[in-house]
Each structure stands twice: as C-alpha cells, then as structure tokens.
C-alpha positions as CSV (number, residue, x, y, z in Angstrom):
1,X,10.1,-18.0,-32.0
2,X,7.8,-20.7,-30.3
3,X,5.5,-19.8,-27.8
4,X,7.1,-20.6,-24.7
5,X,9.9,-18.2,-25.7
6,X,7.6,-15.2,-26.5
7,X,6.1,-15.5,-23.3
8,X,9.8,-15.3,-21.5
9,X,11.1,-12.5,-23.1
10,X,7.2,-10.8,-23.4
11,X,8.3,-8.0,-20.6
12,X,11.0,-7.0,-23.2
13,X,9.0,-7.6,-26.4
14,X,5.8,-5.5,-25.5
15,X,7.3,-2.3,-26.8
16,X,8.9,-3.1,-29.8
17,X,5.3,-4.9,-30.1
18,X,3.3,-1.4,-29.5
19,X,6.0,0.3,-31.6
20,X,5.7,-1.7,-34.6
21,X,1.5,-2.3,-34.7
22,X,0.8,0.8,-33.1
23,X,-2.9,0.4,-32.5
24,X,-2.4,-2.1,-30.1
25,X,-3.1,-0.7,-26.8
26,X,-1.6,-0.9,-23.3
27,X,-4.8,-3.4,-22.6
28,X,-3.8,-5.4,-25.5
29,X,-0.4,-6.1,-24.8
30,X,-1.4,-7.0,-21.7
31,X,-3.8,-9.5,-23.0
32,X,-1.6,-10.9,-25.6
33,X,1.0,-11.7,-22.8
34,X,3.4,-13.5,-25.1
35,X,0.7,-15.5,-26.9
36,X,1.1,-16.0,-30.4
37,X,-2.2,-16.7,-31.0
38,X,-3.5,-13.9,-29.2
39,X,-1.4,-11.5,-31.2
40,X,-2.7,-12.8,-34.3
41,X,-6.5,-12.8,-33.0
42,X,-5.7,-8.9,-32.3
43,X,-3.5,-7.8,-35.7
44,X,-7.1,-9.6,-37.4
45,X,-9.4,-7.4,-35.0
46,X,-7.5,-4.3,-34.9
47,X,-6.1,-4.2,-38.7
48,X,-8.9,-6.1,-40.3
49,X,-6.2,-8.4,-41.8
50,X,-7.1,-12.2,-42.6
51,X,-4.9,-14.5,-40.5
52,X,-3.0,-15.5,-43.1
53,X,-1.4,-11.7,-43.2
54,X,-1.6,-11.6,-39.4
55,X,0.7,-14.7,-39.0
56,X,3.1,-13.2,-41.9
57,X,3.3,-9.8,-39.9
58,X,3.9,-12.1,-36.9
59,X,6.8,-13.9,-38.5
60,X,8.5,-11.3,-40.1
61,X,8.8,-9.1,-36.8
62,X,10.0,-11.7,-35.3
63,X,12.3,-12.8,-38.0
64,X,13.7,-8.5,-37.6
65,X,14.3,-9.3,-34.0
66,X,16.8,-12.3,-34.8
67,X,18.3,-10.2,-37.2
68,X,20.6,-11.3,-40.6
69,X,20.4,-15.1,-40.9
70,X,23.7,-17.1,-42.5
C-alpha cells in the first residue's frame, strides 16, 4: 500500500491499526495519520523493534488487509 493510499483509507484503517499493535494510543494514531513512516517511527518507539522488523510488521498487516494473493 503506498503512502498516498494509507492516508485515504487512514479513517478506516486506525482501528484495525490499534487492534493489531495495541500499545499504540488514541494520540498515536492520530499522529501517524496514514504515514508510513510515522508508523514505523512508533512500532520502533513503542515495541523497541529495529526498523527492519517495524517495516516487516508494516508490510505483513497490510499484506492481511488485501487478503489471499493469486
């Protein structure tokens, strides 16, 4: 999902985003507004992941919300 797309469909995406990392806050969301990098800076600050783990966790929830690929 580039960029631009996460922040269109951020409104429907910030749950699902608080349900699946679950120390992000209300605030955080917020924040992130549909910025990818911004999501990664906060899975490394909250989780104490390394980027590369935070732009895997980034990927594959995103990869779950486009569902089975053929």
């Amino acid at each position: 999902m580039t960029n631009e797309e996460m922040q269109a469909k951020w409104h429907q995406l910030r749950g699902r985003v608080k349900e699946f990392w679950g120390e992000l806050t209300g605030d955080d969301v917020q924040f992130i507004a549909g910025q990818r990098e911004l999501l990664i800076g906060k899975l490394e600050e909250k989780y104490g992941m390394s980027r590369a783990e935070a732009e895997q966790q980034v990927e594959s929830f995103f990869a779950s919300l486009r569902g089975p690929q053929n």
